[in-house]
C-alpha positions, -999 to +999 in steps of 0.1 A: -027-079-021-009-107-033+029-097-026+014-082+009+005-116+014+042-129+004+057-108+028+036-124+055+044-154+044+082-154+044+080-136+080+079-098+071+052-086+086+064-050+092+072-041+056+033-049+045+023-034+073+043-001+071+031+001+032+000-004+042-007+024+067+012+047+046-012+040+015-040+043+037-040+066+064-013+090+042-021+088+007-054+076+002-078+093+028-068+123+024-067+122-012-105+109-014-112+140+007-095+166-015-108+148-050-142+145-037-144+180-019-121+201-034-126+194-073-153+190-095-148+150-092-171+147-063-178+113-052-159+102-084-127+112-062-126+088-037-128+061-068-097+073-080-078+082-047-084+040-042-071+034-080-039+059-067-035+046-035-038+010-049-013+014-073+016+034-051+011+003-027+019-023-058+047-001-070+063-002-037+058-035-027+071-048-062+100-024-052+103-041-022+095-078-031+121-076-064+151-064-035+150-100-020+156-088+014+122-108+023+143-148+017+169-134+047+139-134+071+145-153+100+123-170+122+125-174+161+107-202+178 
């Protein structure tokens, strides 16, 4: 939540937004669907898709954040 917020910061909005949509909508609902419905987790699943999902999205924005690209962003009045 943090470096989402240190993208926004320094300008990037897409790059938060992109990671953020693909956690979501890609990784994480459907993966609380299959663990809760498809395995013996139940609603235990959909804890665990978050934890997942959660950490996928810190992974790649501490991908991201450690590249530098954000300090080139430039602002337009």
């Amino acid at each position: 939540m943090v470096l989402s917020q240190a993208f926004n910061g320094a300008g990037n909005t897409r790059t938060p937004l992109v990671i953020n949509v693909i956690c979501f909508w890609i990784i994480e609902i459907p993966l609380a669907y299959v663990l809760s419905q498809k395995t013996p987790l139940q609603a235990n699943g959909v804890y665990f898709s978050i934890a997942i999902a959660e950490s996928i999205r810190t992974v790649m924005l501490i991908y991201l954040f450690r590249q530098g690209k954000w300090k080139k962003a430039q602002f337009y009045p």
